[in-house]
C-alpha distance (Angstrom), angle and dihedral (degrees) to the residues before:
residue distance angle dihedral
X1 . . .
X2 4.06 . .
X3 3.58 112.4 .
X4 3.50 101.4 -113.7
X5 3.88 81.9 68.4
X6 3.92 93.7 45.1
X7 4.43 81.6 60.5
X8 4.10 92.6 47.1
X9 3.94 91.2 46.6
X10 3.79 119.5 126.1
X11 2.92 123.6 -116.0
X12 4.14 91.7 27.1
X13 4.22 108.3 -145.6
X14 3.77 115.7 -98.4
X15 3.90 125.8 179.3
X16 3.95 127.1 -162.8
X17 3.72 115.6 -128.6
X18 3.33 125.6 -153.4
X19 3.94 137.6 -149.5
X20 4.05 93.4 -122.5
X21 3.66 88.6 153.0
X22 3.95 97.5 54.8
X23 3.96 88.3 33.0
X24 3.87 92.6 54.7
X25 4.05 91.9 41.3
X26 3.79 92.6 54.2
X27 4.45 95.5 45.8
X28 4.01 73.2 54.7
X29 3.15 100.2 63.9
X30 3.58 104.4 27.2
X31 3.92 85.3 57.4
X32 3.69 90.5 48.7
X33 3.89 87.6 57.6
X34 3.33 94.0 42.9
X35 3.63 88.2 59.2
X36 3.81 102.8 47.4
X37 4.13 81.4 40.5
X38 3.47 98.8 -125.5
X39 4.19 85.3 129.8
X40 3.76 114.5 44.0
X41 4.05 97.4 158.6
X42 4.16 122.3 79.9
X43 3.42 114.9 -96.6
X44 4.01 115.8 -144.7
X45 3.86 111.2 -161.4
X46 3.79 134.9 179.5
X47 3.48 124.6 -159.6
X48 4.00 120.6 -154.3
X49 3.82 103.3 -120.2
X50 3.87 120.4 -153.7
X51 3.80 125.6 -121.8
X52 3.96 113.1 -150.9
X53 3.21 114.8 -172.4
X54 4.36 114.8 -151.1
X55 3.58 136.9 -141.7
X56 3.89 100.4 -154.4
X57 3.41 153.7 24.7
C-alpha cells in the first residue's frame, strides 16, 4: 500500500488516550485518606478519555 492510500483508507485508525497520570495521582490520594480515615464514603470518578484519531498504519 503507498501512503497516499494509507491517508484515504476507511475507516482511518483512531486510539483512545487516557489520563493514567491524573487517574493514578487521584487513587493516591484517595487511598491515603482512606487510610488516615478522613474519607469513609465511596468515591465514583470519571475521567475524560481522549480520542486521537491516526493517519497510518
Amino acid at each position: 500500500m503507498t501512503i497516499a492510500k494509507k491517508f484515504f483508507s476507511k475507516p482511518q485508525l483512531a486510539t483512545v488516550r487516557r489520563p493514567v497520570q491524573e487517574m493514578a495521582g487521584t487513587m493516591a490520594r484517595l487511598l491515603q485518606e482512606h487510610i488516615e480515615s478522613t474519607r469513609t464514603e465511596p468515591t465514583s470518578l470519571i475521567f475524560e478519555p481522549e480520542l486521537v484519531l491516526r493517519h497510518s498504519a
